[in-house]
Structures are given as structure tokens and as C-alpha cells.
Phi, psi and omega in degrees: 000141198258136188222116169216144144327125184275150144344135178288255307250345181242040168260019188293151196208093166268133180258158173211196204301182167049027185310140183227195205198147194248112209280163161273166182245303168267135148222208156197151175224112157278187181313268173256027197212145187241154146241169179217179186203098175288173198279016204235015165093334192273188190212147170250121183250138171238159178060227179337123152208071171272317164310317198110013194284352180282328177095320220271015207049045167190140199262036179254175168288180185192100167299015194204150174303151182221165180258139187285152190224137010261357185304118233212146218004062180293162144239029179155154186198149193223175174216149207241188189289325196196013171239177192217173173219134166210130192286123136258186195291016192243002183079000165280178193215109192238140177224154187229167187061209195288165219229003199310311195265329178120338189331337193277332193062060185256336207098344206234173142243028169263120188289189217157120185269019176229149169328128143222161190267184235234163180232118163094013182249137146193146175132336217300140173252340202180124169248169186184135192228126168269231221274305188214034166214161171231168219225145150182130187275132173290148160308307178312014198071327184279147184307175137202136207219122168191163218120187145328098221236015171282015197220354208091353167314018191218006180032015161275021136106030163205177162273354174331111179283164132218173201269007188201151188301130152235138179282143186301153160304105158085035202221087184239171177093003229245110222271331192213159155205161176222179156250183178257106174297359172286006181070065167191141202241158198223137157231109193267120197275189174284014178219046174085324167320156166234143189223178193203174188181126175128199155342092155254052225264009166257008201057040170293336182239039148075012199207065141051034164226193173247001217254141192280162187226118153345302193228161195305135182243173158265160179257129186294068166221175162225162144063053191239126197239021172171133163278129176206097177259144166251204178283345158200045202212088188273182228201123164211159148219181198245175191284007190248350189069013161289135174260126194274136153250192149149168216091225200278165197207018179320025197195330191110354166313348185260335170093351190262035175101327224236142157261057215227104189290182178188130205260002146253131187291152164236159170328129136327089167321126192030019184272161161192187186059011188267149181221018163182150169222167180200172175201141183255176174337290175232025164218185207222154152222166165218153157241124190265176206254012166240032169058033176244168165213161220237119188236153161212164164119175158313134203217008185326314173250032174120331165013300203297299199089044206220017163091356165253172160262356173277104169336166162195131148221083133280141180272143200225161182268141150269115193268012191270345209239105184228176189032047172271139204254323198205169201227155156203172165226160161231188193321284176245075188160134193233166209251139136203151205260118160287170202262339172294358145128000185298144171224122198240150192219171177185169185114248132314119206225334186313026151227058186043015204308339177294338203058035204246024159073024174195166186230080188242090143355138167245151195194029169193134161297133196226175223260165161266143214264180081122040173250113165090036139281151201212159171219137211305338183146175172296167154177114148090090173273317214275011177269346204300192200260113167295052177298109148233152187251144212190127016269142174224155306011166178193152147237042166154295162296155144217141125338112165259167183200168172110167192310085155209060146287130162097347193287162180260179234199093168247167201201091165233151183279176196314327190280345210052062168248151188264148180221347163204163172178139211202172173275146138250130191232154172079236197235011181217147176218166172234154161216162210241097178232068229239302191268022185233152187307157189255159176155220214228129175239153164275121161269069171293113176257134199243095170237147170347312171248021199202150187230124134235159196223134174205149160270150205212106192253126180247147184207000000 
């Protein structure tokens, strides 16, 4: 799989007058590749996309958000190890990227870097994809399952893998679901149970054995309001806003103190107030109701986001992260959504999975850049600032050049913090981030009728 930085230089995003803007709403994390789902319906893809998993018609990587294309009034999205999903507002359900197994429910086992639809699905309220099967709850309460099947992950009582939805067994009432990248699947019915199917080889599901299942087993918990699968490690809470675990637990992932899997749930160690969990490869988040968020778990490439590199298992504050609305993960890296519509991520990066315009590991959340702007129409274009910047990549110095006498000059880093600001005068300038750390800068140009914008990458 071909993994590159794109140019800065083809990241142009001209604003124009009066620009507004569609904030996220969602987010989601696949292994290495991310979404969001803005508030105009549409959807933005990140990292990985060798499969085709960006959605965008082209299998290249991407450090910066991108738009999933044509899809339109979307209302959820989910990302799977190296496929993506997105529910719209007529209730079909279309999927991308890779197909080895059937995971798109197409009918086909050929991938496609563009939507194709779900086949023989409609009614759908709510989707979830593991490592290489996906998931989707019917209005009616019932499962429907496909992909990879070699664990039982589709619960429907064989190994068969397919290519089109079959409903899970014996399974009704049922409000949420999630997958497992271990090839295991979870469901939370309306009267609190939690139940499981597939892979158990950590005790993911939670009902005291190791042992894999055809079909929905129950998990020893009641009166559980909210599901979270990691990779072979669930997640649960409770109406007390208490968190629950159990699987595996190499890392520190169950949060209870312990590197011990377990295979009956135990407590979150000291959390309460929590109102959304999520869970990754080897770590964990919660989100409390005063907009802080809470990391455990693995912590190798950064994960936690908590300015170390040390694991833990205990829940430790992300202390960089306030008006946080909503929390996600992918394999090694995690996601959070602000309440101004912003997304901020850290850990792993190596397929740009950050979306911070580099592919730099991280161990503090940094924001995700050029996402889900969108703008009112044209009004005055031959006034808008013609700009080019050069040498870009740069290791320090660069040039700008092009109509932007008199336009002003903005220069903020990966964080959105502003770091210069200036006048421009005649038709060439120089900057200088000669002192400033390499990664990814914003260069914002501001004249009387026009907003351009271009990223500027120092290495």
C-alpha cells in the first residue's frame, strides 16, 4: 500500500466573501483512517485510503480531510479496519473501501473508492463495523450482518462469510450495536442486556468464559445505557454514569488497575459522570458531563493524548481538552469533537490518520485542519488574491508571491494558535518559521474581498 504527504501546494481552499461554515457534528475512527460528518450532510475522510476507504474516487492517503463523494444527506458514519459506512436520511446504507471478505454488502467482493449501496437494506437506524464484517440495526429492532465469518461474527449460526446482509439469530428489542476488531460483535438490547457473538478469545463477551459463539450469548451485566468495542475489549455504562469493562487487558485498557484480561465485567476505576465511551486497539475514552475527557490503556504512539508516552491503567484527564461533545478511536489514535464544531486528535499518524496535514505521531491533541468548510458563491472572483508559495515543503524560509499588496498575512500552527501577523506590501514577501517546529502551518490571505487559504508544511 502507497503511503505520501500530498503536496501543500494542491491544498488550495479559496473563501470568498461572506464564508460560512458546516461545523462537525460525528466522528468516527477506523485502523487508520477517519471521518466526520458535518452539519450540511456531507462527510470528510482522512488517512489511510489504499483500499479506497476515503470514499473520495482515488486509493491515495490523504493528511487532511477530504470529501466523501457524492454523498449527500448523510446521517451517520462509521469506519471499519480499511472500509468506511454511511447511513442517509432515506434510510439506505452505502459503503467503501476495501471488499476482501464482502464487508461493503454489495453483492461483490471488489473494492470501490466511491459509495456503493448496501444491498437488499432499508428501514436502517444505526451502523457498526469491525476489523473486516459490518453491522446494522433495522427500525424493527433486528441485526442484519456481513463480511467475515470465520469466528462467527455475523452470528447467524455458520462461518460462511457474505457478500449481503443476513440477520443476526434470535435477536430482537435491540437499541444499539457495535463491532470488535477482534472479529466479535456486541449488542445492547431496550431492557439493558448486553449480548455478544464471534471471537472470544479475551473474554470480550463478557459472560465468563473464553469461549467463541455462532450465536448472541448474554454478558453478566443489567441496566447498561450505552456499548463500546476496542479491539478485543468492551466497554459499557450505566444509568449511574459509571463504566464498566472486560477482555483483554495487555495494556491497561479495562482501566481497573490491573494488566489482568477478565472475562466478567469490572468497574472503571474512580470515573462517574460520564456520558459517552469509546474504545481502541489497546486503549480507552470516556467523556464526563463537564466536557472533560478521560484516557487509559496503551499509550505507544500517544494515544492517551495526555503529553506522555506512558500507558496507564487508570483513567488520567486530558488536561489540553475542555468542551469536548463526543469522543472516538481508531486502532492507535483517538478522536474529539468540540462544541464549536472542531476535531481534535493525537497518537498515531503514519497514514495521516490525524489529519493535522503530516504524518507526525503526536502525544497532545492537535486540531484537525480545513474541515467541512464550505462557502456562499462567488462575488467579485477577479478581485479574489492569486498566491503562490515556494519552496513548499520549505525548511524554513518561503516566499509568497501574486496579487497581495495591501492583503494581510495570518500564520497559525497545527493547534490553531496564531503565530504571525502582518501587512503585505508589494507583490512578493518572505516568512520565516526558521524558529518554529516542522509540521503543518496554516497561511491565511485577507484582502477587502477575498479569504485565501493555503497550508505550509516545514520539514
Amino acid at each position: 500500500m502507497k503511503h505520501h504527504l500530498v503536496p501543500a501546494a494542491l491544498l488550495l481552499i479559496a473563501h470568498l466573501l461572506q464564508p460560512t461554515s458546516a461545523p462537525a457534528q460525528a466522528i468516527t475512527g477506523g485502523e487508520t483512517h477517519a471521518l466526520a460528518l458535518c452539519s450540511d450532510g456531507t462527510a470528510r475522510a482522512w488517512g489511510t485510503g489504499g483500499s479506497g476507504e476515503l470514499g473520495n474516487g482515488s486509493n491515495t492517503d490523504s493528511t487532511f480531510p477530504v470529501q466523501v463523494s457524492p454523498l449527500t444527506g448523510i446521517t451517520a458514519i462509521v469506519g471499519g479496519e480499511f472500509h468506511s459506512h454511511a447511513l442517509k436520511n432515506d434510510s439506505t446504507l452505502w459503503s467503501w473501501g476495501y471488499n476482501s471478505e464482502g464487508q461493503l454488502g454489495d453483492g461483490t467482493n471488489t473494492d470501490s473508492n466511491v459509495p456503493v449501496l448496501v444491498s437488499s437494506l432499508t428501514g436502517i437506524t444505526a451502523i457498526a463495523s469491525g476489523d473486516l464484517h459490518s453491522l446494522a440495526l433495522k427500525g424493527d429492532g433486528t441485526i442484519w450482518a456481513w463480511g467475515f465469518n470465520d469466528w462467527g461474527q455475523l452470528g447467524n449460526g455458520n462461518y460462511t462469510d457474505s457478500n449481503v446482509p443476513a440477520q443476526v439469530s434470535s435477536l430482537t428489542g435491540i437499541k444499539a450495536i457495535e463491532g470488535g476488531g477482534a472479529s466479535y460483535s456486541i449488542a445492547l438490547k431496550n431492557d439493558g442486556t448486553v449480548w455478544s457473538w464471534g471471537y472470544n478469545y479475551a473474554g470480550q463477551f463478557g459472560n465468563g468464559t473464553n469461549t467463541p459463539s455462532l450465536v448472541p450469548v448474554q454478558a453478566s451485566i443489567a441496566g447498561v445505557t450505552a456499548i463500546a468495542a476496542g479491539y478485543a475489549h468492551t466497554l459499557a455504562l450505566k444509568p449511574d454514569s459509571t463504566v464498566w469493562a472486560w477482555g483483554l487487558n495487555l495494556f491497561g485498557q479495562l482501566g481497573n488497575g490491573t494488566y489482568t484480561d477478565i472475562n466478567v465485567p469490572v468497574q472503571v476505576s474512580g470515573l462517574t459522570a460520564v456520558t459517552a465511551i469509546a474504545g481502541g486497539g489497546g486503549h480507552s475514552l470516556a467523556l464526563k458531563n463537564d466536557g472533560t475527557v478521560w484516557t487509559w490503556g496503551r499509550n505507544i504512539q500517544g494515544e492517551l493524548g495526555i503529553g506522555t508516552n506512558t500507558e496507564s491503567n487508570v483513567p488520567v484527564q486530558v488536561s489540553s481538552l475542555t468542551g469536548i461533545i463526543a469522543v472516538a478511536s481508531g486502532g492507535q489514535y483517538s478522536l474529539a469533537l468540540k462544541n464549536d464544531g472542531t476535531v481534535w486528535a493525537s497518537g498515531s499518524n503514519l497514514f495521516g490518520q490525524l489529519g493535522d496535514g503530516t504524518n507526525t505521531d503526536t502525544n497532545v491533541f492537535v486540531q484537525v485542519i480545513g474541515l467541512c468548510s464550505i462557502s456562499t458563491g462567488l462575488a467579485r472572483i477577479a478581485d479574489a488574491p492569486s498566491v503562490e508559495v515556494f519552496p513548499n515543503p520549505t525548511t524554513g524560509r518561503s516566499t509568497i508571491q501574486g496579487t497581495i499588496a495591501g492583503a494581510q498575512l495570518e500564520i497559525q500552527d497545527a493547534l490553531g494558535q496564531e503565530i504571525q501577523r502582518s501587512q503585505l506590501r508589494g507583490s512578493s514577501s518572505e516568512i520565516d518559521l526558521s524558529d518554529r517546529p516542522n509540521g503543518m502551518y496554516v497561511m491565511t490571505v485577507r484582502t477587502r474581498d477575498a479569504i485565501l487559504t493555503r497550508r505550509l508544511i516545514k520539514q
